[in-house]
C-alpha positions in Angstrom: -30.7 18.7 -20.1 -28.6 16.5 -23.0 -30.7 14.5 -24.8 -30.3 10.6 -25.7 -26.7 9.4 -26.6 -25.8 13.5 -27.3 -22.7 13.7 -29.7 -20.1 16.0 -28.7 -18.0 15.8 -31.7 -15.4 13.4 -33.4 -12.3 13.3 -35.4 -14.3 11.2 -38.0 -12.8 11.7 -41.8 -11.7 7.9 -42.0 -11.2 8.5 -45.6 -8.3 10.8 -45.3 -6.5 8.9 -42.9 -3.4 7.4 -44.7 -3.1 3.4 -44.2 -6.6 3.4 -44.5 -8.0 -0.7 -44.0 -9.5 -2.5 -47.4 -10.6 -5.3 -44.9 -8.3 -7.9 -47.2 -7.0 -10.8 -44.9 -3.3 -10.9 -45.2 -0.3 -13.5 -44.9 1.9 -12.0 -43.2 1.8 -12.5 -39.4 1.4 -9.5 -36.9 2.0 -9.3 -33.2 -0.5 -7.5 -30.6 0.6 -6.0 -27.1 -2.3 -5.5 -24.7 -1.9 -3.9 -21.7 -5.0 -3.8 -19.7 -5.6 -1.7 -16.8 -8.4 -4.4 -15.2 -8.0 -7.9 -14.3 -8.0 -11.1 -16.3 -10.8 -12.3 -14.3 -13.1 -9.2 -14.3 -16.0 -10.1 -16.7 -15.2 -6.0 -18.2 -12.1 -7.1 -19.2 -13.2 -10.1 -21.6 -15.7 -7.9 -23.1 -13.6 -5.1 -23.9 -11.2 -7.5 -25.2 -13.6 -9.7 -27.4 -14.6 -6.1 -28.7 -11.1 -5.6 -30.1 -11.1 -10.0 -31.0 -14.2 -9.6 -33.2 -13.3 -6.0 -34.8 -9.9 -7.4 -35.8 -11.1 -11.0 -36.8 -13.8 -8.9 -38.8 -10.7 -6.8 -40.6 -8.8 -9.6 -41.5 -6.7 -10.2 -38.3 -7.2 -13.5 -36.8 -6.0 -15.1 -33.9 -3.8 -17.9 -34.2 -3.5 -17.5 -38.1 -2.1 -14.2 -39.0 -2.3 -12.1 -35.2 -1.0 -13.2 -31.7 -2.0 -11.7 -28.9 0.3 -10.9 -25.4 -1.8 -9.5 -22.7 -0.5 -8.3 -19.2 -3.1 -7.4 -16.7 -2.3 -4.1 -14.4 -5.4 -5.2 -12.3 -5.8 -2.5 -10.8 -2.2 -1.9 -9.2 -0.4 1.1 -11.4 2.9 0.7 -10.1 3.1 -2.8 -11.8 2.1 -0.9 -15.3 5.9 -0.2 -15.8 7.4 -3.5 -15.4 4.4 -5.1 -17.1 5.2 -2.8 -20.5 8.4 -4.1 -20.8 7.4 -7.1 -20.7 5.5 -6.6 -23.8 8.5 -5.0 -25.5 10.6 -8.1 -24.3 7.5 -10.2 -26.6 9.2 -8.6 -29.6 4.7 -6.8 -30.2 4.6 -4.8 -33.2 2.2 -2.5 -31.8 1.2 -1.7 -27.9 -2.8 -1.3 -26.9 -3.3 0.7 -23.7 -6.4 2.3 -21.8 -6.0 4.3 -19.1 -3.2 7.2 -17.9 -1.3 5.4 -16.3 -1.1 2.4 -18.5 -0.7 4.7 -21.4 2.2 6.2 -19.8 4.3 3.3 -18.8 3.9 2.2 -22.3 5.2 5.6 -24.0 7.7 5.5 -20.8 9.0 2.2 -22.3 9.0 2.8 -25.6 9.5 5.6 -28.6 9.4 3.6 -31.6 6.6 0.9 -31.4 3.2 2.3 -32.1 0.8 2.5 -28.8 -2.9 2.7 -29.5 -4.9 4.1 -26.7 -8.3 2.6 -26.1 -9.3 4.8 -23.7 -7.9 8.0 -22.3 -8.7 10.8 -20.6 -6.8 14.0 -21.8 -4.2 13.1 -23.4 -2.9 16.9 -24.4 -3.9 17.9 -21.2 -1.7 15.4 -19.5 1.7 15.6 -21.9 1.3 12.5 -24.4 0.1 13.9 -27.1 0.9 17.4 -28.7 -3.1 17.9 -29.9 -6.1 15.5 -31.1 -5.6 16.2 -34.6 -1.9 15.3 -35.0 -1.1 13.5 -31.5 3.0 13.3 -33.2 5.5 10.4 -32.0 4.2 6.9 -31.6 1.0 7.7 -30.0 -2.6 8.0 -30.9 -5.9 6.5 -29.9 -9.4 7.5 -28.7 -10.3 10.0 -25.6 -12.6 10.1 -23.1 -12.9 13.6 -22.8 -15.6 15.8 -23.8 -16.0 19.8 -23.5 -19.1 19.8 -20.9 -19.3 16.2 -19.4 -18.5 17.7 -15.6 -21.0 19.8 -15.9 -24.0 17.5 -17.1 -22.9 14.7 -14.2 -23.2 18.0 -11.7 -26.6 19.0 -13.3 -28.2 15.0 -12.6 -26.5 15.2 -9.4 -28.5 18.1 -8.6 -31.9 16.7 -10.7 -31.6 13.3 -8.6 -30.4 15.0 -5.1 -32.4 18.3 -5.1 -30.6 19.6 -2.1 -27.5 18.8 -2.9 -24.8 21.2 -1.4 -21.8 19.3 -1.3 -20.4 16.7 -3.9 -17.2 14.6 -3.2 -15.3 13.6 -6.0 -14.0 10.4 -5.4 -11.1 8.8 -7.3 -7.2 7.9 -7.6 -5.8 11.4 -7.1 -2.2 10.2 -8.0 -3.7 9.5 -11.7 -3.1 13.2 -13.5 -6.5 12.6 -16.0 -8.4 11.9 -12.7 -6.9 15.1 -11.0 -7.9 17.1 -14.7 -11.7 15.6 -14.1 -11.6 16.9 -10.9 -10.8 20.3 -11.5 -13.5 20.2 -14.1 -16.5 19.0 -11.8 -15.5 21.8 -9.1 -15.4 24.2 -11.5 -18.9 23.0 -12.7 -20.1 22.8 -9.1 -18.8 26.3 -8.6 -21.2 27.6 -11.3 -24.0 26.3 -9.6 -22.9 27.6 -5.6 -21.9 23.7 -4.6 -19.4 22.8 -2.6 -17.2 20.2 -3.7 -14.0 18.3 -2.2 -11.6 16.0 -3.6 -10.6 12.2 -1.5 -8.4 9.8 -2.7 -8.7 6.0 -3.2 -5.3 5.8 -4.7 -4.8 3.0 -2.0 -7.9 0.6 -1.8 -7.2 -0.6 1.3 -7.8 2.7 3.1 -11.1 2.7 1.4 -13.1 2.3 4.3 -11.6 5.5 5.8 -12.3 7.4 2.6 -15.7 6.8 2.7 -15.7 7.5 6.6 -14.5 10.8 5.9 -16.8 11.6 2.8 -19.9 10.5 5.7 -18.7 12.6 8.2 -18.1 15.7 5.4 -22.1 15.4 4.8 -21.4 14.9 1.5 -24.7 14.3 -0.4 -23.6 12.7 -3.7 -20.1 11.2 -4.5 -19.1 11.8 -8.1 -16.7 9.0 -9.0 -13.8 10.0 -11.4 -12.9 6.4 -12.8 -9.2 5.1 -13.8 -8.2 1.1 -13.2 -8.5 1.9 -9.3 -12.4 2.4 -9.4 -13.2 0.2 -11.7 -11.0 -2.3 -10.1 -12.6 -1.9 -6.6 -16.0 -1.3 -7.9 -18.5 -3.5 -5.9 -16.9 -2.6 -2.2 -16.5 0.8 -3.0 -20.9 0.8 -4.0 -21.0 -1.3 -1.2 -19.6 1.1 1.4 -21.7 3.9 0.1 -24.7 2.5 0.2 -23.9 1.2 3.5 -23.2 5.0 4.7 -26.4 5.9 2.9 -24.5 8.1 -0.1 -25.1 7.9 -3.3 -23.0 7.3 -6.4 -23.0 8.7 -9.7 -20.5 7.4 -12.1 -19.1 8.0 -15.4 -19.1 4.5 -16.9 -22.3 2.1 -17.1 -19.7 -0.4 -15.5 -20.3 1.5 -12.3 -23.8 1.7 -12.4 -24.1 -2.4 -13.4 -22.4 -2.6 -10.2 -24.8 -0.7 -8.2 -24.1 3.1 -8.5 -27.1 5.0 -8.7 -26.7 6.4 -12.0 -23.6 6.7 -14.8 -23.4 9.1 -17.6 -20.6 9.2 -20.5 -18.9 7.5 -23.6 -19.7 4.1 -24.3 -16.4 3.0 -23.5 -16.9 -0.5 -25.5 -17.4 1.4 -29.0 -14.0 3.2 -28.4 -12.4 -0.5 -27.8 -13.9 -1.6 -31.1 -12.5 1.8 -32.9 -9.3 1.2 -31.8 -9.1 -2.2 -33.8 -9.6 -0.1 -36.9 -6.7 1.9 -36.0 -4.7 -1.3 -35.2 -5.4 -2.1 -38.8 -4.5 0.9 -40.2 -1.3 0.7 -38.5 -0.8 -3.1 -39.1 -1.2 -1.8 -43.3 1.4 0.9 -42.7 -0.3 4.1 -41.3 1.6 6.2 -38.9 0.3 6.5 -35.2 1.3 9.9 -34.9 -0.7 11.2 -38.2 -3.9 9.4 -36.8 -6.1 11.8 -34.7 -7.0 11.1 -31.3 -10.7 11.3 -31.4 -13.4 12.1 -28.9 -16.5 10.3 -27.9 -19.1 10.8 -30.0 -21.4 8.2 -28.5 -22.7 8.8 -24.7 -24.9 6.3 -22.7 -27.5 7.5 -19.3 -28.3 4.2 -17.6 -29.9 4.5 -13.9 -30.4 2.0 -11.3 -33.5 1.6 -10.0 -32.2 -1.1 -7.7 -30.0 1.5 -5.8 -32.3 4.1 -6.1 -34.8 2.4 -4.2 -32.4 1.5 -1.3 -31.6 4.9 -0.6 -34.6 6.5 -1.4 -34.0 8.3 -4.2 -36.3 9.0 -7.3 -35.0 9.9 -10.9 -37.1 12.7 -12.2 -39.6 12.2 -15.0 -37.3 13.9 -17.3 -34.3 11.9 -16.3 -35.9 8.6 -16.5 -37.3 9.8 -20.4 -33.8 10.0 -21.5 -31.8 7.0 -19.8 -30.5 4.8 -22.2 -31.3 1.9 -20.2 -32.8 1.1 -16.6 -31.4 -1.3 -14.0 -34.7 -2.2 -12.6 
């Protein structure tokens, strides 16, 4: 069982990293590109985005004096991430902020020579946009998601909270390659432990309905949600229709589990967003994206939801409920 908030290991010598910030405010002005994978209006959104705000403000960037600030919202729709990154280019940005495949994509898709800084991302070797986590080389670097055995933990409280649990769908936006990579990762995981598991799409939220249809009529006992800009996007009727068809969800973000999953476990994503102000800094004072490791999370959050629990009749083991991080009561 991992204990509270385990670290999983992190790229963390911020003392040999060239370009390195003194926290000096500065005259000279600076342009930031955001390109966020969520809506404007989702409340997610303006607290991953003061996160960045109030790490930059705090390092001498402040918006309005010496930083403005060009935001374009993929909401949720992936296609639109193309277009939407070159409108950032078209701002004349000095530097690009991303989260997400396949907003991370469109931005190194659009550009080769303005620094990108990835919030969040999945695996970014893995998927082709950076050559390794030490030195990511090009214009690219930023902060993963990824860690060695997070697949397997989510399987092992699936099978805590849902004794009987012989079949897991893994629900997500199969047309995102980092969801396709977490896939793989939870059925190989589910493998170990003699569990059927089956991947459904949600890459088109209108279908949604039938997804989950088909995940009822599979007998699936716990959906495992593999999150990108789609989930999170479609959040609430996507916990809606599963509680509805009496299945419950386990998530990877506390986002989810805010929004009525039954349980999420991995990085806290809000940490990452601050982090990647300091390497907007760094790169704002003249450090290279490319010689700045991608690092991994190093800072994991369990928070349950007794609400949801209750409504399907679930209960968290002792041991479960002795290392959440925080209960949704």
């Amino acid at each position: 069982m991992p204990t509270r908030r385990t670290a999983i290991g992190v790229f963390t010598a911020m003392a040999l990293i060239p370009g390195r910030s003194n926290a000096q405010p500065v005259k000279e002005s600076r342009r930031l590109g955001i390109l966020m994978p969520s809506g404007e209006n989702d409340p997610e959104t303006s607290r991953r985005l003061d996160a960045v705000r109030n790490k930059l403000d705090e390092l001498g960037w402040k918006t309005g004096t010496n930083l403005d600030v060009t935001i374009r919202y993929v909401s949720g729709h992936p296609d639109s991430a193309a277009g939407l990154a070159m409108d950032l280019i078209a701002a004349r940005v000095d530097i690009i902020l991303t989260a997400g495949t396949e907003a991370s994509k469109a931005a190194v898709a659009a550009t080769k020579d303005l620094p990108i800084v990835m919030a969040t991302i999945g695996d970014p070797v893995g998927i082709g946009l950076a050559q390794s986590l030490s030195r990511p080389g090009g214009n690219i670097t930023g902060f993963s998601l990824n860690a060695s055995d997070l697949s397997a933990k989510r399987v092992e409280f699936a099978r805590a909270c849902v004794p009987d649990s012989h079949r897991i769908a893994v629900l997500g936006n199969m047309k995102n390659d980092s969801v396709l990579l977490k896939a793989k990762s939870i059925a190989e995981a589910g493998a170990a432990y003699r569990i059927d598991t089956k991947r459904f799409d949600i890459s088109d939220p209108s279908a949604m309905n039938g997804v989950l249809l088909s995940i009822r009529d599979w007998k699936a006992d716990v959906i495992l949600t593999t999150e990108d800009a789609v989930v999170v996007a479609n959040r609430d009727l996507l916990i809606k229709l599963a509680i509805n068809y009496r299945i419950p969800i386990m998530s990877e973000f506390a986002v989810l589990a805010d929004a009525g999953a039954v349980l999420s476990y991995g990085p806290v994503t809000l940490e990452l967003w601050k982090r990647s102000a300091i390497y907007i800094d760094k790169i704002f004072r003249g450090a290279s994206p490319g010689l700045l490791p991608i690092e991994q999370p190093n800072t994991f959050e369990l928070v349950l939801n007794q609400r949801s629990a209750n409504a399907l009749a679930l209960r968290f083991p002792l041991n479960i409920e002795s290392f959440a991080d925080r209960v949704i009561e």
